[in-house]
N, C-alpha and C positions, 0 to 999 in steps of 0.2 A: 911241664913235668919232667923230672929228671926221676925215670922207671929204672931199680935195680934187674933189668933185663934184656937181652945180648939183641933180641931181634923181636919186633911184633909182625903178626900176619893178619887180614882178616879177610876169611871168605865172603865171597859176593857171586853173584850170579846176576850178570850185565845184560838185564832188561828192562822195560819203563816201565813196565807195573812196579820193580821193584828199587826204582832209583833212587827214588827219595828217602830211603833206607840210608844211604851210600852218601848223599848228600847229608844228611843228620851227625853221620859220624864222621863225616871231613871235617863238618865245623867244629865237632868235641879234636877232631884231632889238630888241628889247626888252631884253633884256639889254646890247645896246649902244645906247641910244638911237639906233638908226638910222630917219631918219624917212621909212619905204617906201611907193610909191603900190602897191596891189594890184591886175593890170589882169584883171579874170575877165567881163567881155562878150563876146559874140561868140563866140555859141556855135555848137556844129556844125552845127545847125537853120538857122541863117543863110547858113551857106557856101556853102549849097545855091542862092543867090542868085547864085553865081560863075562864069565858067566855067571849067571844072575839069578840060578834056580831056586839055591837055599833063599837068598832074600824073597823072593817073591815070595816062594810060601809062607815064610813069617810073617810079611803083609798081607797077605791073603788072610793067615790063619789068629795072627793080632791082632789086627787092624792101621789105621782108623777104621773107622765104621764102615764108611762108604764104599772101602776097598776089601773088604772081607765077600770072597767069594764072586767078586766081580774082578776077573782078568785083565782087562781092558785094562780098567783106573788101576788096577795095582802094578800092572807092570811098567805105566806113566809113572809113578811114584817109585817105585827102583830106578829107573833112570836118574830118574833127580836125587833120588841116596846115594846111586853111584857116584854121581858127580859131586857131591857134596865129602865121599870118603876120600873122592882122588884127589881134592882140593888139600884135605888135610893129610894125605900121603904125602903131597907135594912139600907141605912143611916141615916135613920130618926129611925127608930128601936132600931141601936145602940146608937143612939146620945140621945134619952129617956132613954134606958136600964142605958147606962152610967153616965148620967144624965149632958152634952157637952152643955153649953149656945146656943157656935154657933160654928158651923161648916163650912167646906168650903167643895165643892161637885163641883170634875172636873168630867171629861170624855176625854176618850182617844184624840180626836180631837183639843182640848185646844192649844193656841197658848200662852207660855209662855217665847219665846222670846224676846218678843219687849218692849212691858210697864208694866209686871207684875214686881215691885218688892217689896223688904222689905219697902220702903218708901213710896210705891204708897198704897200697900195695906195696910199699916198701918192706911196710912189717911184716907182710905174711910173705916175701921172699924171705925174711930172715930167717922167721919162722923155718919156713922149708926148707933153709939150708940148715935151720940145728936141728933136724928131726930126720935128716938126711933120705927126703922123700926122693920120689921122681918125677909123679903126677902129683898136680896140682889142683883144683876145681874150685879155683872162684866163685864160678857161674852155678845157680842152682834154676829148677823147678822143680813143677808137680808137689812144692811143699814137701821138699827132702831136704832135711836140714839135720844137721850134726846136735845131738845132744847126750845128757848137760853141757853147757858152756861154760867157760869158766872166765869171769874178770878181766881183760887187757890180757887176755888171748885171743888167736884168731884164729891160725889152725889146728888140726886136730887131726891125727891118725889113728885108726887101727886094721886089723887085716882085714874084715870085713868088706873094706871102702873101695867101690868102681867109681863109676863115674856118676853126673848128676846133671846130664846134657852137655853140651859142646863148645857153647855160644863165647865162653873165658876158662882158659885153662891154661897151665903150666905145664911143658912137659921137657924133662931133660933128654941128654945127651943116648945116653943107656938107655932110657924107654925109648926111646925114639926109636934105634936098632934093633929092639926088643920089640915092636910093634909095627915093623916094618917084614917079618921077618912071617906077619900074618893078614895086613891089611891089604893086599890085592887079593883075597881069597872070597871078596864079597858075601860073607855068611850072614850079616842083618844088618839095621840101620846103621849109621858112624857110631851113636854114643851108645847101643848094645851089641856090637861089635868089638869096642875097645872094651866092656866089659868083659868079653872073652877074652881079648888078649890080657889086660890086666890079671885076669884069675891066673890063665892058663902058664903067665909067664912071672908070676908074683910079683907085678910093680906097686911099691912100696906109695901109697896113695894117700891123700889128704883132701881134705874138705875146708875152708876158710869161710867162719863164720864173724860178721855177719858176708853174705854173697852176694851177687852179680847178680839181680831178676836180667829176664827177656824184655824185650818191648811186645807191651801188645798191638799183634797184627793180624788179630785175629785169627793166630791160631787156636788148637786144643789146651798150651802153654801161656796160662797168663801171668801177671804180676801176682808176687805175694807179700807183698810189704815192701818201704824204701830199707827196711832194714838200719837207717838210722842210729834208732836205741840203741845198738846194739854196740859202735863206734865208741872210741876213746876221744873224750874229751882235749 
């Protein structure tokens, strides 16, 4: 695949229950020469460096289920938020440092079977550069999807739009600085966290239909269609 995009990253957390994740997508990336940074520092052991008040309580008082009102497992699960938000701080760090227009930012869970390809994502960078967004959101769950759609289009803005999980996203140059400017302040998970930054700092946001499912792995998040149909011919 030859991707209209300056750099890819994707978050991993380098352990054996979760390898085979890691291995799944070498072979999507290898098999497409796609030439990926793997970001797996920053581990939960470090988080512990953070403070991590607001999030806990948000997990405490959101959940999942399990962690509502139990301390113990919620404060296990902020670590591993933290580490998952410092992963994609990290990409936004190098994509300044670098000085990367725009970036594409997976995460291990990413389903890159069905609709992602060189023609699909092509279009919807074009898209986003004539719509002159900053965020991108390939990736969906929980059944949030952009409507009406319209015909041999694929993105689609208005001010309303955060995010719609983490797992495939677009983000420029300017957001990146713009979200930087708030994500070591640990206030909730990654993708209702950049929801705050996105409000707070008005990044001009998009959704690309059809999107990116997760892999199930048995999460809360599962598949909601290959999304197929939805593709141009």
């Amino acid at each position: 695949m030859n991707l209209d995009i300056d750099k890819i990253y994707c978050c991993h957390h380098p352990s054996e229950s979760l390898s085979p994740r890691k291995e799944k997508l070498l072979k999507i990336f290898n098999d497409n020469n796609l030439n990926v940074e793997w970001v797996e520092g920053f581990s939960p052991e470090e988080a512990k460096e953070y403070d991590h008040e607001l999030l806990l309580h948000h997990i405490m008082t959101k959940g999942p289920e399990n962690c509502k009102g139990d301390k113990e497992k919620a404060t296990q699960l902020a670590y591993r938020s933290i580490s998952l938000i410092l992963k994609h701080n990290y990409c936004y760090e190098e994509q300044i440092k670098n000085d990367y227009n725009n970036i594409l930012v997976l995460e291990d869970d990413v389903d890159l079977s069905s609709v992602f390809s060189e023609k699909y994502f092509n279009k919807c960078m074009n898209e986003f550069s004539q719509l002159n967004l900053e965020m991108l959101f390939l990736g969906s769950c929980c059944n949030l999807h952009y409507s009406p759609t319209t015909e041999g289009k694929y993105v689609y803005h208005d001010d309303a739009l955060t995010t719609r999980c983490t797992h495939c996203y677009v983000i420029n140059i300017a957001a990146a600085k713009k979200a930087l400017k708030w994500t070591y302040k640990m206030l909730d998970s990654v993708d209702w966290q950049l929801n705050w930054v996105i409000r707070k700092e008005k990044i001009k946001t998009g959704w690309a239909e059809p999107s990116i499912d997760q892999m199930d792995y048995g999460s809360t998040l599962n598949h909601e269609g290959d999304g197929k149909s939805q593709l141009i011919s």
